[in-house]
C-alpha positions in Angstrom: 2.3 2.1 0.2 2.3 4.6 3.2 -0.9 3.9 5.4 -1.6 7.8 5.4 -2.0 7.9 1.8 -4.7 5.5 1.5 -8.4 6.4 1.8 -9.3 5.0 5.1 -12.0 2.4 3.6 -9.2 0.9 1.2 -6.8 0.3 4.5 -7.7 -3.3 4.7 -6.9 -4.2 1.2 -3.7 -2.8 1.8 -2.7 -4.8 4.8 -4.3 -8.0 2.8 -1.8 -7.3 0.5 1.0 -6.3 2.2 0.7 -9.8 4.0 0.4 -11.4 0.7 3.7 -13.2 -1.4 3.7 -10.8 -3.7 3.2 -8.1 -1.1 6.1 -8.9 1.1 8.3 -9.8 -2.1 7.4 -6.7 -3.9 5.7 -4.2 -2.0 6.9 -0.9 -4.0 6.6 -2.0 -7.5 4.8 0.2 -9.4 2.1 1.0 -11.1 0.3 -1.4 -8.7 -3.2 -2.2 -9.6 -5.1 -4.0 -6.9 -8.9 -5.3 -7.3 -10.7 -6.6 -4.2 -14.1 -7.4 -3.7 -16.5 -8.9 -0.6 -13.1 -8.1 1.4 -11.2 -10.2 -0.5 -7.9 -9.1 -2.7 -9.0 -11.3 -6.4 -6.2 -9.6 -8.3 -3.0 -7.5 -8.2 -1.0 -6.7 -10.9 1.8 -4.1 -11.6 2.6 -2.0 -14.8 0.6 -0.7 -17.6 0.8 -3.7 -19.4 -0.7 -5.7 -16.2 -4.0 -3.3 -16.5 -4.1 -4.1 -20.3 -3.7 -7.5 -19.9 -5.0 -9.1 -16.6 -6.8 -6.4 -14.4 -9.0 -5.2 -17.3 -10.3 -7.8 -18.7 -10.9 -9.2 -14.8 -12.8 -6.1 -14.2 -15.3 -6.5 -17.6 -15.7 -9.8 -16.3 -16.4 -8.9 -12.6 -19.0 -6.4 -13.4 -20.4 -7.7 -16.7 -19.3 -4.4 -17.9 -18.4 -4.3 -21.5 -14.9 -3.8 -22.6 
């Protein structure tokens, strides 16, 4: 979660986050998965059975991608 590793546009969803709940409860868990959109964090979830679950199906619906 080191500010130098993130890409300079993505900055901002990190400090939304990191002033979040679930940011200050559990900033390091990881995998971390975070989707934001119009400069808003929608989703975050953690773990590789938090992408399978929650933030892929969120995305497919997001984009009116297929899954």
């Amino acid at each position: 979660m080191a500010e130098a590793s993130w890409p300079q546009a993505a900055r901002p969803v990190r400090s939304m986050f990191l002033a979040s709940d679930e940011g200050k409860s559990m900033p390091d868990v990881t995998p971390r998965f975070i989707l934001a959109q119009d400069g808003k964090i929608i989703l975050t979830v953690t773990g590789n059975r938090g992408w399978k679950e929650q933030m892929w199906p969120k995305i497919v619906e997001v984009t009116g991608a297929s899954g």
